[in-house]
N, C-alpha and C positions, 0 to 999 in steps of 0.2 A: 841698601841704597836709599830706599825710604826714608828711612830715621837720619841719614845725614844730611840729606836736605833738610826735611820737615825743621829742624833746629836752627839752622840758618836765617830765617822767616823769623822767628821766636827771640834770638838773641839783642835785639833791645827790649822785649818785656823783661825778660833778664835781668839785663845789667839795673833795671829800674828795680823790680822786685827785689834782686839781692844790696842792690846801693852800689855796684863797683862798675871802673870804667872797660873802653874796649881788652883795653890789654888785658885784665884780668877774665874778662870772660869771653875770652877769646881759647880760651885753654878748654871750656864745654866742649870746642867742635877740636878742637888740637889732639886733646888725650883721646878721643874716642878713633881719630883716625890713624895717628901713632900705633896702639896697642890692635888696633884692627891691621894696618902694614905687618908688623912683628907678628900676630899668630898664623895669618896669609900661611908663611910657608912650615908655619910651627904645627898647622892641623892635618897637613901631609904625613906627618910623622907620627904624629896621633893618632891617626885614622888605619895608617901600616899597622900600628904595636898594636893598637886594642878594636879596632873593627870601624868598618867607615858607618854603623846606625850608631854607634857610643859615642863618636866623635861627634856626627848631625846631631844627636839628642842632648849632647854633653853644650853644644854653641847653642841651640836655642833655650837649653835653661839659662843658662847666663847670659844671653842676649834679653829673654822674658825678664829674669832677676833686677838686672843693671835696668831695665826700661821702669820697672816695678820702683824701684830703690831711687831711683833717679826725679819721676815724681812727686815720692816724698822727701826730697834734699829740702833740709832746713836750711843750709848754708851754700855759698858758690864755691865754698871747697868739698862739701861733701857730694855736692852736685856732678863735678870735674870726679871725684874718686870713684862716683856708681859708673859715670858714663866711660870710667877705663873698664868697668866689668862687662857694660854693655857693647862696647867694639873689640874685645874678646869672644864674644858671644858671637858677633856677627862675621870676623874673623874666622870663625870654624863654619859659619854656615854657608859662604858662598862658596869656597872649593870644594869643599867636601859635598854639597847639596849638586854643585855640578857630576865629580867624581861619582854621587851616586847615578844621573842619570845615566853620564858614559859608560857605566857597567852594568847597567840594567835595560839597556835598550839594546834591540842587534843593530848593526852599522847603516843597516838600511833604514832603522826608523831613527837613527840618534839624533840627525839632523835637526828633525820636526821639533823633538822633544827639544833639545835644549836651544830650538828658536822660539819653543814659547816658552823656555826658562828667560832666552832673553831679553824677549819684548814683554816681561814681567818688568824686569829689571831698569828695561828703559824706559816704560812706562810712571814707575817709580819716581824717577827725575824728575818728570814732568809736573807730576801730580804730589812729590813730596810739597812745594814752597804751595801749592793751593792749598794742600790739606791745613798746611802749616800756617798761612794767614789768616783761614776760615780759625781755625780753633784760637788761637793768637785775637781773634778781633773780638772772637766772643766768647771767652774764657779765662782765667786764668793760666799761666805756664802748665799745670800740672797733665791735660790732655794730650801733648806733643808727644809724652812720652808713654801716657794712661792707653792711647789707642796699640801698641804694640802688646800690651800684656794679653786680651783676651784672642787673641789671634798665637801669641806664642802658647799660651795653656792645649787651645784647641789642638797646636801641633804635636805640644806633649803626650796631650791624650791621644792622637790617631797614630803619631811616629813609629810608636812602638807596633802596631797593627799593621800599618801599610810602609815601612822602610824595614827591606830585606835583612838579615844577620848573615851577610857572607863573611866566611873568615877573607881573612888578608893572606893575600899567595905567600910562600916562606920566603924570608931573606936570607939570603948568602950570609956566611958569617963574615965578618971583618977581618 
């Protein structure tokens, strides 16, 4: 929720840096939430076949990647093609990141938990366009997206540690 704020704030240093108008850089924050809708209910399915920590660790590298890649965009088209890798990324993180509390907490504590998954979340909102002006007034574009990389590394490196390997219950055949 972060990252699609924070870019909102950003997109007239943008269109200036890259030389092109609203319309064309209006597709930064378009492709990223397109292909974040489309894997929404595509990392359900992912998370069934090969396990909900493959799926968590599989969206935060390609959410770290596309933020990584995204930064160094030489062009507003190669810019637009990282940030479809990076709302794929983020597309597998928020269901499946909930799905994992819902199955690792008992009933009685799930509540809590996934009330401070989601006053993270809404917190996000709040604080993406700040973060995103602060870095925007005194930086060039490449921080909006530079701040997501060492937080995604961090989680690669704990993920594996602290997110469970439950198999997936069987499914019925078809």
């Amino acid at each position: 929720v972060l990252d699609a704020t924070i870019v909102n704030v950003a997109l007239p240093k943008m269109m200036a840096t890259f030389g092109v108008t609203v319309d064309h850089a209006e597709w930064i924050l378009t492709a990223y939430l397109l292909v974040f809708g489309v894997m929404l209910p595509s990392s359900a399915w992912f998370a069934d076949r090969f396990g909900y920590k493959k799926a968590f660790l599989a969206g935060l590298f390609g959410f770290t990647l596309g933020s990584f890649l995204s930064s160094l965009a030489w062009s507003i088209n190669a810019l637009i093609a990282f940030r479809l890798i990076q709302g794929a990324g983020a597309g597998f993180l928020m269901p499946v990141g909930m799905a994992i509390i819902t199955r690792e907490f008992p009933p009685e504590k799930r509540g809590v938990a996934l009330g401070f998954w989601s006053v993270s979340a809404s917190a996000s909102v709040s604080l993406g366009p700040t973060i995103g002006g602060y870095l925007v007034d005194r930086f060039p574009r490449h921080p909006i997206f530079d701040v997501n990389v060492p937080i995604g590394l961090m989680g690669l490196r704990a993920g594996p540690l602290l997110v469970p390997a439950r198999p997936s219950p069987p499914r019925p055949p078809c």
